[in-house]
Structures are given as C-alpha cells and as structure tokens.
N, C-alpha and C positions, 0 to 999 in steps of 0.2 A: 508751535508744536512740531514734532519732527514727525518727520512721516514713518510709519513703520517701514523698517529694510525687508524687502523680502530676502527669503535665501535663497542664493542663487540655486536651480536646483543641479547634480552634480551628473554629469554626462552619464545617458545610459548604455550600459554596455551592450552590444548586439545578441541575441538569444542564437544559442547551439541551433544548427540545424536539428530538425528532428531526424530518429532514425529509423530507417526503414529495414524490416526486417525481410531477405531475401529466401525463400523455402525450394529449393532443388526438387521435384519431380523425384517417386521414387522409381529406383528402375528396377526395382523387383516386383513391383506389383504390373502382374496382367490384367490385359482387359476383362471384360465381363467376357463370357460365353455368348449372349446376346448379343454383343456389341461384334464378335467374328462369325456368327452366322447374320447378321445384319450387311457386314462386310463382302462375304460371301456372295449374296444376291445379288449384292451394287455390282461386286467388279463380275461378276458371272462367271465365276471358279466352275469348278467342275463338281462340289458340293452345291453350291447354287442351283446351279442348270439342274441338278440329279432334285433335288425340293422344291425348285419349277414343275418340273417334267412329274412328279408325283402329286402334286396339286392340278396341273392340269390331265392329270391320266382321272383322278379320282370326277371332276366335273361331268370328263366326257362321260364316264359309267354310269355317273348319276343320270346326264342327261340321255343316252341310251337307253337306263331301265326305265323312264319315264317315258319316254317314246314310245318304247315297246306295250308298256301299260295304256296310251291311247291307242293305238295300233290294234290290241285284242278288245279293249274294250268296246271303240267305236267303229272298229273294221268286224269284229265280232258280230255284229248284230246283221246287217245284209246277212252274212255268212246263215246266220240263226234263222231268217226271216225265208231264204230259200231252202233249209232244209227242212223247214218245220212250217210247211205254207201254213197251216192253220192258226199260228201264233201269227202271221203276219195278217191273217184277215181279221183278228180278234178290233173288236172297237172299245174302246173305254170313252164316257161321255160323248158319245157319237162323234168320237174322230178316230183315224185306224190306230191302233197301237207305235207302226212301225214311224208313223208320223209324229206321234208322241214322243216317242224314246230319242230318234234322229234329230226333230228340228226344236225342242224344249229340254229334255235329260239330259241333252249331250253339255248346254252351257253352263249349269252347276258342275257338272264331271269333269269340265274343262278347268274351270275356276279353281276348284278341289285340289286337282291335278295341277296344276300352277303353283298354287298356294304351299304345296307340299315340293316341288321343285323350290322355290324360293327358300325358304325354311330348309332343306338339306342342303343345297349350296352355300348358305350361310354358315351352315356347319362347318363344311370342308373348309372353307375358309379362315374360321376361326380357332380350327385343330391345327390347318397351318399357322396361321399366327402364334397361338400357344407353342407351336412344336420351335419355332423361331426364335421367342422370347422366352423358353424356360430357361433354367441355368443346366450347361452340362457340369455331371460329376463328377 
C-alpha cells in the first residue's frame, strides 16, 4: 500500500505590519480654566499669591471674630461679677455662681466655640477650592 502523500504545505507569506494610527494634539483647544488657575497657585503668579493672600485674610477674620467672641464672653463675666457683686455672691446648688459659670460653662462654650471655628474654616476653604476649580467664562 502506498502511503498517503501529504501536500507539501505551500510557504506562508509574512503578515503586513499592522497600522498604527498617529493623532496630532489639537492646538487650538485651551486648557480648562481649572487647569490655569491650578497652574497659577503651583508657579505663584501673582494671581496665585492674590487667591493665597484672600484665603488666608478670610481665616485670620474668622479666627479674630472667634477670639473676640471668647474674649467677651469668658472675659465678660469677672467684668459682670465685679459690677454686679450681687450676681457674684448668688449660689446655685450650694456652689457660687461665678464658680459655676468659670470652671463648668465655660467647657461647653469652649467646645461650641471650637466646633463652630472648625465648621466655618471648612467653609472658607471649600469656597476656595470651588472658586479654583469652577470653570471661567
């Protein structure tokens, strides 16, 4: 019996490179707004520094009116206590008042008063950021 011939099989030809398709950058499209006041901060233009200098003016004022607010309220009270001796001899639960208000009211007020700095500096912060990342139009 003869053996089946295989066929020889016939040389394959090498496959095209594929092509790669090259896309140019357009150069009329600008950056975002975002992306140049972004820019701005980095290299510290004088736009920058001027949105620094307004984020940090806004902080101090906050943290000033906050000062100022324990200032009257917990410097307030001596003040109260010597003009008004009678309020300062007054007792509640058999301890003096002025005791009560100075070394107990004053750590919620202070807490209070914290809490509400935290919470408005977050704000400022977050008006800059927005003021940062909106788009100009």
């Amino acid at each position: 019996m003869a053996a089946p011939t295989d066929p020889v099989p016939a040389p394959r030809r090498p496959e095209p490179p594929r092509r790669t398709r090259i896309v140019l950058a357009e150069v009329s499209r600008r950056a975002p707004a975002a992306d140049l006041t972004r820019t701005e901060l980095a290299q510290q233009t004088r736009v920058g520094e001027a949105l620094v200098r307004g984020l940090v003016r806004a902080q101090l004022a906050l943290a000033l009116r906050m000062s100022l607010l324990v200032v009257i309220g917990l410097g307030g009270l001596p003040l109260l206590f010597a003009i008004a001796p009678s309020i300062g001899r007054t007792t509640l639960l058999g301890v003096n008042l002025p005791w009560l208000l100075l070394g107990v009211a004053s750590f919620p007020f202070l807490i209070v008063v914290g809490w509400g700095y935290v919470r408005l500096a977050e704000r400022n912060e977050q008006d800059f950021t927005d003021l940062v990342q909106r788009p100009e139009r």
